[in-house]
C-alpha positions in Angstrom: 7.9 1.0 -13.8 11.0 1.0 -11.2 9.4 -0.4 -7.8 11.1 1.9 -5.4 11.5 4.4 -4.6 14.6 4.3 -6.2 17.5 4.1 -4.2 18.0 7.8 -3.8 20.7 8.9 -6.0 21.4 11.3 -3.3 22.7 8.7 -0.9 26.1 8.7 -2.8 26.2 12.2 -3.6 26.1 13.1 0.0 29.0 11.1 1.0 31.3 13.2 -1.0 30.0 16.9 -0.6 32.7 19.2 1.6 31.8 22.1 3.4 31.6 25.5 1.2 30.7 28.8 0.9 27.8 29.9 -1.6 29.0 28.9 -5.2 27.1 30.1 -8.6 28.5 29.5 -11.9 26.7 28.9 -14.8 26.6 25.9 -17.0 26.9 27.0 -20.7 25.2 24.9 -23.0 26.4 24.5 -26.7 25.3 26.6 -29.2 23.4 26.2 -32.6 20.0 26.9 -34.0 17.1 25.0 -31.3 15.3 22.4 -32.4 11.5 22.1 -32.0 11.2 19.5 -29.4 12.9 20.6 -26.5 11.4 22.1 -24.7 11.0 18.4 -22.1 14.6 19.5 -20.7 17.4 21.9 -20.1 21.1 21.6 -21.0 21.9 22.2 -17.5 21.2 23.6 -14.3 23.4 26.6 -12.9 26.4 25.2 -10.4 24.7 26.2 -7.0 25.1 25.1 -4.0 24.7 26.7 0.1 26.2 24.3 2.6 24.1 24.4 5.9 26.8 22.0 7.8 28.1 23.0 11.0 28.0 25.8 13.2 24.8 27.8 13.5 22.0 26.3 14.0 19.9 26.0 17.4 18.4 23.2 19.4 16.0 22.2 22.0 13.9 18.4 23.1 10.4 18.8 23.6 8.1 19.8 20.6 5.8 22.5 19.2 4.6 23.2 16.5 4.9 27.0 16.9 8.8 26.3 16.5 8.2 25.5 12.8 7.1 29.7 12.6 10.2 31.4 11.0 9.4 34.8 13.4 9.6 32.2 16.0 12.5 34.0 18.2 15.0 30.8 19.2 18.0 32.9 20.8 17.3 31.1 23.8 17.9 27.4 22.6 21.3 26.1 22.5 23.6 26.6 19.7 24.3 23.8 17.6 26.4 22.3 15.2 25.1 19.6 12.1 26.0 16.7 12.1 25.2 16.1 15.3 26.1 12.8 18.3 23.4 12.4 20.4 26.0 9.9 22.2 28.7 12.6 23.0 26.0 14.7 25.1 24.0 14.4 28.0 21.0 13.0 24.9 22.6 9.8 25.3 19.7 8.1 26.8 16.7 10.6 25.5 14.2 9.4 23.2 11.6 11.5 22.1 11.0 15.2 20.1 13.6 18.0 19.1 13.7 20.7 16.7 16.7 22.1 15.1 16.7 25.6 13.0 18.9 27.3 11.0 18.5 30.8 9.9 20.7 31.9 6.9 21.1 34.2 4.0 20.6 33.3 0.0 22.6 35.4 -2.3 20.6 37.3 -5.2 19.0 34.5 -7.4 21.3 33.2 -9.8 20.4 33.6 -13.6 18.0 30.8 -14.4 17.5 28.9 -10.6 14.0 28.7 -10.2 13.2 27.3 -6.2 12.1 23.9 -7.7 14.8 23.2 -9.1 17.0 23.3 -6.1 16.9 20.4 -3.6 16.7 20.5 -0.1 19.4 18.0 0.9 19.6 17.0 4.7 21.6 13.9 5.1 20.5 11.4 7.3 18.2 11.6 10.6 17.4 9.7 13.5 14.7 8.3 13.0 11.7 10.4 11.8 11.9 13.9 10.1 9.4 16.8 9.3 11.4 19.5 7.7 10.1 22.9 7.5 11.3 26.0 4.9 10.5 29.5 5.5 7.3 27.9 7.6 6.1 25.4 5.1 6.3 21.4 5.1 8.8 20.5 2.5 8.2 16.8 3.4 8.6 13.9 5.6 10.3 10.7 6.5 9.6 7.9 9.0 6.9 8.0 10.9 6.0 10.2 14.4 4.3 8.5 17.4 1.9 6.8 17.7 3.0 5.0 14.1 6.4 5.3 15.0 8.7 4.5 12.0 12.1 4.6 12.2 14.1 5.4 8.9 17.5 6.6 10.5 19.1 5.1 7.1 17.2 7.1 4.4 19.2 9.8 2.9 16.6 13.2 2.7 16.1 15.1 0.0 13.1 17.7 -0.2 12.2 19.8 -3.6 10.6 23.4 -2.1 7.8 24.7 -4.5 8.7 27.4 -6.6 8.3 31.3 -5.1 9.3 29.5 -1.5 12.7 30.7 -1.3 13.6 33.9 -0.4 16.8 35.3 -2.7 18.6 37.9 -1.2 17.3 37.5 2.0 16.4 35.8 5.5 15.6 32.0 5.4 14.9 29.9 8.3 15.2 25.8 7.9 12.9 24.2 11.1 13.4 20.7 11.3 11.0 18.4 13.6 12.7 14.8 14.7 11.6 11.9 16.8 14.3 9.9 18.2 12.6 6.3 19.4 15.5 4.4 20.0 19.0 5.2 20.9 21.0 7.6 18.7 19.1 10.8 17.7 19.9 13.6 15.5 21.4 14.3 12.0 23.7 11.3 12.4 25.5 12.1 9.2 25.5 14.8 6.8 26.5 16.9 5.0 23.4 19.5 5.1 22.5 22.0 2.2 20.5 23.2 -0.8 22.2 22.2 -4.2 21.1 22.4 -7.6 21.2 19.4 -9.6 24.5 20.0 -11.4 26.3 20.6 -7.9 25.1 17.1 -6.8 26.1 15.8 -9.9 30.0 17.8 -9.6 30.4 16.5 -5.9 29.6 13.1 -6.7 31.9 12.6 -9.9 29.3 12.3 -12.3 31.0 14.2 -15.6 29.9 15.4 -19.0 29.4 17.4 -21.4 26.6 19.8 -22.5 23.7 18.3 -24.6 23.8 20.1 -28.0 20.2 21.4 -29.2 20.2 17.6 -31.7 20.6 16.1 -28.8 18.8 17.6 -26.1 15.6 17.2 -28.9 16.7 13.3 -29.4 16.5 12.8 -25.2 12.9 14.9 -25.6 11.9 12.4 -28.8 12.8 9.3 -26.7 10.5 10.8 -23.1 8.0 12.0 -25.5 7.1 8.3 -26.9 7.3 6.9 -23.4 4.4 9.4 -22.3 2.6 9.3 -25.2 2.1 5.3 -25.4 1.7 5.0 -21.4 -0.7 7.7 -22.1 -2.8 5.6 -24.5 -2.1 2.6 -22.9 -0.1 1.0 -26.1 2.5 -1.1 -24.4 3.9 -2.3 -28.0 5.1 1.6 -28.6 6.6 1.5 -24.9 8.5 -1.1 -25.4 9.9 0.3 -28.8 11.5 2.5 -26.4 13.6 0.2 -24.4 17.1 -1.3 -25.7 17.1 -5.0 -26.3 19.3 -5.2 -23.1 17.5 -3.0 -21.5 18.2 -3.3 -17.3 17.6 -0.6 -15.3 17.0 -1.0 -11.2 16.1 -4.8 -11.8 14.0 -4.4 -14.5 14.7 -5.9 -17.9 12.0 -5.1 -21.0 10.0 -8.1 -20.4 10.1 -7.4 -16.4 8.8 -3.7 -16.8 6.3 -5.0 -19.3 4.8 -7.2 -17.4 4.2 -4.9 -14.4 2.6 -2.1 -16.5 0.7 -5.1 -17.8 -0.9 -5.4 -14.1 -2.1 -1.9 -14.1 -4.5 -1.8 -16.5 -4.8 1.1 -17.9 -3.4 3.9 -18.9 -0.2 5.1 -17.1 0.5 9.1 -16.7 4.4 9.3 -16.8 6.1 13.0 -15.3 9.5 14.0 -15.9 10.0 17.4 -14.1 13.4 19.4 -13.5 15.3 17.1 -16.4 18.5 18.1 -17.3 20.6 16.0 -20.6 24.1 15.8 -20.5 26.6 13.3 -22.6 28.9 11.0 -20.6 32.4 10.1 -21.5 31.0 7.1 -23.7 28.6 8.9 -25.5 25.6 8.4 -23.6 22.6 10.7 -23.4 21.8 10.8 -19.5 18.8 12.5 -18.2 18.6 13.9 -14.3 14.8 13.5 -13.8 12.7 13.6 -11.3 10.1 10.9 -12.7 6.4 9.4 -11.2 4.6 6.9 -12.9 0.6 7.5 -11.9 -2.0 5.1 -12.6 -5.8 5.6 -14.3 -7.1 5.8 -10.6 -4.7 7.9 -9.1 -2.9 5.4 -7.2 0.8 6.5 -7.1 2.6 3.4 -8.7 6.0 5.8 -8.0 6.6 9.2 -6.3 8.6 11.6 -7.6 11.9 10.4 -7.6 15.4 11.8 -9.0 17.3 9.0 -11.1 19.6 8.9 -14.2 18.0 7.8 -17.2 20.7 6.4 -19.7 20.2 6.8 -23.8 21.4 5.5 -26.9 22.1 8.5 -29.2 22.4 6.6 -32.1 18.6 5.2 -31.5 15.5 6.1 -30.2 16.1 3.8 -27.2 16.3 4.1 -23.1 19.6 1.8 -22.3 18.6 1.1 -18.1 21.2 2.2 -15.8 22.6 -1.7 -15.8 22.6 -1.0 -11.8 24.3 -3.8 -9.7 22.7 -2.1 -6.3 19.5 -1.3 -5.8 15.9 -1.8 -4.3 13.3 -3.4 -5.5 9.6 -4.2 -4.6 6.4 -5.5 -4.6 2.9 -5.9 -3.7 2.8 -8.2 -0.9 -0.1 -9.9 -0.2 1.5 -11.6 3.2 1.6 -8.5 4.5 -1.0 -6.6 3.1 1.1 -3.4 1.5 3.6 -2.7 -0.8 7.1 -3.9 0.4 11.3 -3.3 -0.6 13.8 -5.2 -0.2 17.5 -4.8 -1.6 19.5 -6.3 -4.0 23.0 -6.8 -4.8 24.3 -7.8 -8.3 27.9 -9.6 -8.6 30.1 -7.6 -11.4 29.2 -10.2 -14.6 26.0 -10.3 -13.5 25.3 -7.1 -16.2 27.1 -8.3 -18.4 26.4 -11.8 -19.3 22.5 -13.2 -20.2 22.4 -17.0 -19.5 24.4 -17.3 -16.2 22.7 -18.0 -12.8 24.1 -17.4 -9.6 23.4 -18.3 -6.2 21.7 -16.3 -3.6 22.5 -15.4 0.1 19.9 -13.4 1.8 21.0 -11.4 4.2 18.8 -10.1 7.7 18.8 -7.0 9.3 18.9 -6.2 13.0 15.5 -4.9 15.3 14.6 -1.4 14.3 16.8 -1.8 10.9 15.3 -2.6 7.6 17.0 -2.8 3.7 18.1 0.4 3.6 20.4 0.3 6.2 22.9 -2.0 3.8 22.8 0.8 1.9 24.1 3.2 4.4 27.2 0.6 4.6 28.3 0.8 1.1 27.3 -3.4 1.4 27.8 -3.0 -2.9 31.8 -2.2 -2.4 32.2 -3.9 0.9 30.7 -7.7 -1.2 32.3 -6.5 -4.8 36.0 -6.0 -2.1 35.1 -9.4 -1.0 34.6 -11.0 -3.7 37.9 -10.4 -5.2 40.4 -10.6 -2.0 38.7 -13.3 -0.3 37.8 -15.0 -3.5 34.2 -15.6 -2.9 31.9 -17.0 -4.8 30.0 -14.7 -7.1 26.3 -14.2 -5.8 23.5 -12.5 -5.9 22.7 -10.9 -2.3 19.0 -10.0 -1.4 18.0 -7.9 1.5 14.6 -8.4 2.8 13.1 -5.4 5.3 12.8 -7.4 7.9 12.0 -4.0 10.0 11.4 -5.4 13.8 9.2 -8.0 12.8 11.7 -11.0 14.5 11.2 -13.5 10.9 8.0 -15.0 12.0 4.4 -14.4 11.7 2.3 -12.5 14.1 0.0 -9.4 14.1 2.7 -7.0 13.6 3.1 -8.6 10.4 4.2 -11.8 8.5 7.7 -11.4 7.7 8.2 -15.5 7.8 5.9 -15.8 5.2 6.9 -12.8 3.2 10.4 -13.8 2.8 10.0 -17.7 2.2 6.4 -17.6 0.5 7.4 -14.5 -1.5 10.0 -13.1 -1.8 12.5 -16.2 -2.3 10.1 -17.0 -5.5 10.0 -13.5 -6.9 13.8 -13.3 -7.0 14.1 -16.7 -8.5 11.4 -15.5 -10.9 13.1 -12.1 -11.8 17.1 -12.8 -11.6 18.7 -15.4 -12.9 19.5 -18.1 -10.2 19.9 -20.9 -9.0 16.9 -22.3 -7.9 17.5 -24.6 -5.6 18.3 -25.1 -1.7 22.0 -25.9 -2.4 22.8 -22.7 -3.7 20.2 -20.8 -1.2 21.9 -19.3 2.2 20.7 -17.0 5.3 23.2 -15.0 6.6 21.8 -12.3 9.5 22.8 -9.9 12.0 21.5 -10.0 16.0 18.1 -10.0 15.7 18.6 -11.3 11.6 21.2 -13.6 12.9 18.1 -14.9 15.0 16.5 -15.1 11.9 18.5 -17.0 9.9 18.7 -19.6 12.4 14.7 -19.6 12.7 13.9 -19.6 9.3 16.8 -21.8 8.1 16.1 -24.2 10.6 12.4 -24.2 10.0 12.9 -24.8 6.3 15.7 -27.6 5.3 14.0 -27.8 1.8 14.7 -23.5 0.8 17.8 -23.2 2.9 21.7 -24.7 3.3 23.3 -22.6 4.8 22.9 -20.8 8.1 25.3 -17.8 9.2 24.6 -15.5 12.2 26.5 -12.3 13.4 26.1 -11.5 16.9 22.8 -13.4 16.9 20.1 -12.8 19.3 21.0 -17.0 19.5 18.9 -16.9 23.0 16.1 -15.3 22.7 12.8 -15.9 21.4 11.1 -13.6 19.0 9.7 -10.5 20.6 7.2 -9.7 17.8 3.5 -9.2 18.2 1.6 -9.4 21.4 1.6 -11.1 25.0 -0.2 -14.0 23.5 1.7 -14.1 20.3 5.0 -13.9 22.0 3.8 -16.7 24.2 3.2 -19.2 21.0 6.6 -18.4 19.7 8.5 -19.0 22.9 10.0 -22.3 21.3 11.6 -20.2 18.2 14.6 -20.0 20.6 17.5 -20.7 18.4 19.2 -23.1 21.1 16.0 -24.3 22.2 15.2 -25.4 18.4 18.7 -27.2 18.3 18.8 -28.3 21.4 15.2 -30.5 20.1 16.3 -31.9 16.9 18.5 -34.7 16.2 21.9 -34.6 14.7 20.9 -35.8 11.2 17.9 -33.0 11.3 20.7 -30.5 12.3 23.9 -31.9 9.5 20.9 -30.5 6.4 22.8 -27.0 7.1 26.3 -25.4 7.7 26.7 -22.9 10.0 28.9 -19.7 11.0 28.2 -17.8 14.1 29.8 -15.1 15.9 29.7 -13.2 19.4 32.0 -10.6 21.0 33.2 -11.1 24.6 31.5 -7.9 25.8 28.3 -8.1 23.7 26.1 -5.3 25.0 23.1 -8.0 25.0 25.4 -10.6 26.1 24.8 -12.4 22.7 28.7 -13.9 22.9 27.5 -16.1 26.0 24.9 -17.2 23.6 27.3 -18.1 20.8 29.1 -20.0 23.1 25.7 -21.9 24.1 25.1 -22.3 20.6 28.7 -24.0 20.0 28.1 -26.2 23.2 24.5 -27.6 21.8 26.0 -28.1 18.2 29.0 -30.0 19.9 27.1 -31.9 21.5 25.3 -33.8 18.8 28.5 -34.0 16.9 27.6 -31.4 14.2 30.3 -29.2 12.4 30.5 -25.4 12.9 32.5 -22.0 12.4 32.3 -20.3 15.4 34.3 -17.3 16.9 34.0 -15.2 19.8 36.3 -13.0 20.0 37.2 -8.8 21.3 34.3 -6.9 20.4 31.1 -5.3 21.6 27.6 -5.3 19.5 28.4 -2.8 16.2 29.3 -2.7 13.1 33.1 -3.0 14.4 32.7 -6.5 15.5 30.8 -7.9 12.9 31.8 -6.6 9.6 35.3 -7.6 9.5 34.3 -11.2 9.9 31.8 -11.5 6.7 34.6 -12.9 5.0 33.9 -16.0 7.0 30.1 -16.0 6.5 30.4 -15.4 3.5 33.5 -17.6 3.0 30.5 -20.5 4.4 28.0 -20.1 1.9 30.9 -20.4 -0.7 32.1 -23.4 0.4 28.6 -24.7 0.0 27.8 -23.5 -3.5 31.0 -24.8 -4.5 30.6 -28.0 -3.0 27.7 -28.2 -5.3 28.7 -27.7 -8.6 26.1 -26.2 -11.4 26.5 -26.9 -14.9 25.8 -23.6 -16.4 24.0 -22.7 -19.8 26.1 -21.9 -22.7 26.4 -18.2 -22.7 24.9 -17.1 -26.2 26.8 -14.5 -29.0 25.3 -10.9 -28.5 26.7 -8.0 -30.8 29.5 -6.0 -29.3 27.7 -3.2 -27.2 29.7 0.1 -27.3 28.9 0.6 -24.0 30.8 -0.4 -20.6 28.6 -1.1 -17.3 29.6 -0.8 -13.8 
């Protein structure tokens, strides 16, 4: 099964949505006698959509849970507008609990909308969320004190029950945050409940209606999936899944093999599925799928994705995604853990070639997602073609606040060497070896890379650092942990070894001249320790302050570094072997 959640399809669709007024238009679906099987899925949702950005809501710090009430009377907070800068008002340095609501009207209900159908989009919040509709929890993201979880990155989307909405009348949205650090608010939006075929409209996703054939042929193919999880017959599953099957990482064999691990029975949900046909001919299905185990356990919540299918054959295609996340059970730290992937383009569409592998290391109080939240697919694809880089694959560990080393807040060392760096050489096609194997990491991951590249010459060649925390020693874990790892000091560590230890790597590092943590003196300390034992290095310091403005033009020289290493190490690659035309273009 995908081992996500899935990266929320949502997080594009947002990105393009414009403020509007109520829209309702229905989607006509073709017409003809109905067959039998169909009744898994719809030919369509109705066009609706109620855009909630801007103006009119109300806002106040503290927290209650009375607020959450929709008689609660709230003309005595301040009004408000969504999306929202904390750092434009006097919450520049808060950090704690605030509550927004938003009271507003739904028209009559349109012809076939039932309330589960629409979803409850709210863009992105900093950090944690509990959203409330007409007084009841719609759900939750990130995590409140005292397990404070910061997930400023994750796009929301909630699904109210059906008979929660109010058609024709008063609503009230009540939303409970909890900023932790710096930020705060609905950082980006736009904010709104949309049916399915509005996200779909707003994002660009096109097609046509499913005719009844083929709405029963999309019902045929999720039928025999449920069925054979059902009894536990993976044969009949995979009789499901194209021969090139690749969907969110998983290929037939992959998939397989994880459903293999369960043991048992698998209970398989598609709710709220909608078929259309794509401009090539494609049956696509808007889901909202879970996979359940025997026991119960949740293997994956309900989440929306696209499912792609051959018309011609009873056969699920994959989504042949180049971005995405992917995860496992880890046993270093004890849960179930994501990390990102990037794909390059002929990664889909080749079978024998292997690429090299750069993984990348997120900043303190980041984690995988936030690559997502910087279109890091476009920004590497962009890169790849003008600053002709070497095609690779790019993984992105969550690294959360952990500092890349071991200690009781969790063993992100051990997860990313011991682990993950086998699982992806295991489940893409690589090049398994240190030469084609760089770290590349941003202020506390730029720590990282140094740390853990550093630490282990035999995984790793090539070290790159943005805006590096290049001074400091890893704050993770307790007093006495912190004490241990006092020596994982980037310049310390370089300062100790000897020139020949240090010429195993490259390196690229960065700072800007007014770093807010002052991490361009330490670039320059960096330089002067590396210079000093005669060792090669790309380093920069230039006009910049710690962001996103500094750093991210100058991946074309990271990146540019672990190219000129791969390259300096040329791989003889397989012969590529003859596979019958597809019909089919991929991303």
């Amino acid at each position: 099964m995908p081992r996500i959640p899935a990266r929320a399809l949502l997080a594009s669709l947002l990105a393009v949505l414009t403020p509007a007024t109520v829209a309702v238009a229905p989607t006509v679906a073709a017409a003809g006698p109905r067959p039998a099987d169909t009744s898994c899925a719809t030919t369509g949702s109705v066009d609706f959509g109620v855009d909630l950005a801007g103006a009119g809501w109300r806002f106040r710090t503290g927290d209650d849970p009375v607020w959450s009430d929709p008689s609660f009377v709230d003309t005595g907070w301040d009004a408000w507008s969504v999306p929202d800068d904390w750092g434009a008002t006097n919450l520049s340095t808060y950090d704690g609990f605030a509550w927004y609501r938003r009271t507003f009207t739904l028209p009559e209900r349109p012809a076939g909308v039932t309330d589960s159908a629409v979803v409850a989009a709210l863009g992105k919040i900093d950090d944690a969320d509990q959203t409330f509709l007409n007084g009841r929890e719609i759900g939750r993201t990130g995590g409140f004190p005292p397990a404070f979880n910061s997930t400023w990155e994750v796009p929301r989307e909630y699904y109210p029950d059906d008979g929660l909405l109010r058609w024709g009348a008063t609503n009230v949205l009540a939303v409970r945050i909890y900023d932790g650090t710096g930020g705060g608010g609905f950082h980006q939006g736009p904010v709104g409940l949309f049916s399915e075929a509005r996200l779909r409209t707003l994002a660009g996703i096109t097609g046509t209606a499913a005719s009844p054939a083929q709405l029963a042929h999309a019902c045929a193919v999720l039928g025999r999936q449920r069925r054979a999880l059902a009894a536990g017959d993976l044969r009949a599953y995979a009789d499901t899944l194209a021969g090139d099957f690749f969907h969110q990482g998983d290929t037939a064999a992959r998939r397989l093999g994880d459903l293999r691990a369960v043991r048992g029975p698998v209970t398989l949900r598609d709710s709220q599925a909608e078929v259309f046909v794509d401009a090539q001919g494609r049956l696509v299905v808007d889901t909202i799928r879970s996979w359940t185990g025997a026991d119960g356990a949740v293997l994956q919540p309900a989440t929306r994705e696209l499912l792609y299918l051959d018309p011609r054959r009873d056969r699920e295609l994959g989504d042949h995604a180049r971005f995405f996340r992917d995860s496992y059970a880890s046993t270093a730290m004890g849960r179930r853990v994501q990390f990102d992937v990037y794909l390059p383009k002929s990664y889909t569409r080749t079978s024998a070639r292997r690429y090299p592998v750069v993984y990348m290391l997120n900043g303190f109080n980041g984690s995988n997602i936030e690559w997502e939240a910087r279109d890091m697919d476009a920004v590497l694809d962009r890169l790849t073609t003008d600053a002709r880089l070497a095609e690779s694959v790019v993984v992105f560990p969550d690294g959360d606040s952990g500092w890349y080393v071991d200690t009781s807040a969790g063993n992100f060392r051990s997860m990313i060497v011991k682990e993950i760096v086998p699982l992806v050489d295991r489940a893409y096609r690589t090049i398994p070896d240190r030469e084609h194997r760089g770290l590349s990491g941003v202020s506390m991951g730029g720590q990282g890379a140094f740390t853990l590249g550093l630490a282990y010459p035999e995984v790793f060649s090539s070290i790159a650092s943005h805006m590096g925390a290049l001074s400091l020693a890893p704050l993770a874990g307790t007093a006495a942990e912190q004490a241990a790892n006092a020596g994982q000091q980037p310049i310390a560590l370089v300062t100790g070894m000897t020139a020949a230890e240090l010429n195993r790597h490259t390196y690229y590092f960065d700072g800007g001249d007014q770093d807010d943590y002052r991490f361009g003196v330490a670039a320059q300390r960096m330089s002067t320790a590396l210079a000093a034992k005669g060792v090669r290095h790309d380093y920069q310091l230039g006009p910049g302050r710690h962001d996103d403005a500094y750093w991210m033009p100058k991946l074309d020289r990271s990146f540019g570094l672990h190219t000129a290493q791969f390259r300096a190490h040329p791989y003889r690659q397989p012969r590529e072997p003859h596979h019958p035309r597809t019909p089919y273009v991929w991303p």
